[in-house]
N, C-alpha and C positions, 0 to 999 in steps of 0.2 A: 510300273508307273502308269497315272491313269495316262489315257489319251486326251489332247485338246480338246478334239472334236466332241467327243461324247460330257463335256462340259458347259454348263450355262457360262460362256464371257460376260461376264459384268467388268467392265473397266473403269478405275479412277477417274474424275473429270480433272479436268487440269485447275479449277477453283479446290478441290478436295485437296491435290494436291499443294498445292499454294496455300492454305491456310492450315494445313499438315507443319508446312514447314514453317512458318508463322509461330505457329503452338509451339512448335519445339524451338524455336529461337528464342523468345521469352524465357522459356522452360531453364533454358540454360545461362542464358544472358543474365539473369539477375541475381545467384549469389558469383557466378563466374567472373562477370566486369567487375562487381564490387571488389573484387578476390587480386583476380589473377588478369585484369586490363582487356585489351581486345587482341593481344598475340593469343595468349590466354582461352581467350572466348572460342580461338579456333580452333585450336588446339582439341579441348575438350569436346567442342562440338564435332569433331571427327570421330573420335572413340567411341560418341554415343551414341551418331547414326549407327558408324558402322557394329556396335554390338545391339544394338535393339532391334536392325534389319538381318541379322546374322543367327539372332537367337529363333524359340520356339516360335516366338509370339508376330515375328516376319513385319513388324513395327514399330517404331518410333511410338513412344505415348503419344505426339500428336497425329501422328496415322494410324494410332489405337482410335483417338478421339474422333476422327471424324469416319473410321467404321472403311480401311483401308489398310491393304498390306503386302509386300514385296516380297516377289517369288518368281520363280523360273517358270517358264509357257506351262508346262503342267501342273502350274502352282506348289510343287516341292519346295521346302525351303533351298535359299544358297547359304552357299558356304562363307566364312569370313574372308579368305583371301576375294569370293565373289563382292561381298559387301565393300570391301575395300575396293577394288576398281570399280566397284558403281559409285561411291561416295567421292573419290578422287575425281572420276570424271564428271561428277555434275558440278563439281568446282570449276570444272573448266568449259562444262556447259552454261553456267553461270556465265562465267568469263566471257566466253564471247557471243553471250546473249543466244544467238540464233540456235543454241542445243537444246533447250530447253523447248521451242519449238516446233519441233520436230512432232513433238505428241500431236499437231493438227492435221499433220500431214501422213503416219504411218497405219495404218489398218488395227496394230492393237494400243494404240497411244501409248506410245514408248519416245521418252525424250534421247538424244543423244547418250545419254548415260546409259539407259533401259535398252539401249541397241548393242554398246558394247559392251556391256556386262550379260546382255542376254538375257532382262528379265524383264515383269512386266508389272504394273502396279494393279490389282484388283478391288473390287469392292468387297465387302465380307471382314470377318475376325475371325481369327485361328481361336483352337480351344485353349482353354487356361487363361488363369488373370497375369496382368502385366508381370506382375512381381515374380510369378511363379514360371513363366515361361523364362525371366531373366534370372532366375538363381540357378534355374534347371543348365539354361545356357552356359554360364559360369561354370557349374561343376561338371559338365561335358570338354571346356577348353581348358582348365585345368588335371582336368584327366582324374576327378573325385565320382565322377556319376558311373554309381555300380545299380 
């Protein structure tokens, strides 16, 4: 694994961040509310952070779009159980406002969620196109990628 240290840190700005998630709210919001209401909305938008932060591409299309992506301090990707505690706990940095936060205050702008999950949001794109890092992902969790 590389080392930190011998890495240029470039870190998400907390607007990157916020209008990341912006992007993917609409993204999802609009055949989902029509669809399947606002239980619905949450529902799907948990599965789709948590496999677009999970797969190759370390992204959300709207933290593709504004050129950001989710990985562990030496920028390896995590795992899906990792995406899952980072996606559940920003629910609840959400929740009580002040986790979110936290990015002002910690050395590598890591909100509440980014502290317990252990990861950190950078600037940059992983290689491959969206599509291709998410099918790659899919036939790795279904156990097809030979």
């Amino acid at each position: 694994m590389t080392n930190e240290s011998s890495l240029s840190a470039t870190y998400a700005t907390f607007l990157q961040r916020a209008v990341a998630v912006l992007f993917d709210c609409l993204i999802v919001s609009i055949p989902v509310l029509l669809t399947l209401g606002p239980a619905g909305f949450l529902l799907v938008y948990l599965g789709y952070r948590i496999t677009f932060e999970a797969c190759a591409g370390q992204a959300t299309p709207g933290k593709r779009l504004l050129g950001i992506y989710v990985a562990h301090l030496d920028r390896s990707r995590i795992s899906f159980r990792e995406s899952i505690v980072r996606t559940l706990m920003s629910y609840i940095s959400g929740a009580i406002v002040v986790g979110h936060f936290f990015y002002f205050f910690t050395p590598k702008k890591q909100a509440l969620h980014d502290l317990v999950a252990n990861t950190v949001v950078y600037q940059g794109t992983r290689p491959g196109s969206l599509l291709e890092n998410w099918i790659d992902y899919l036939k790795e969790l279904f156990g097809t990628n030979k």
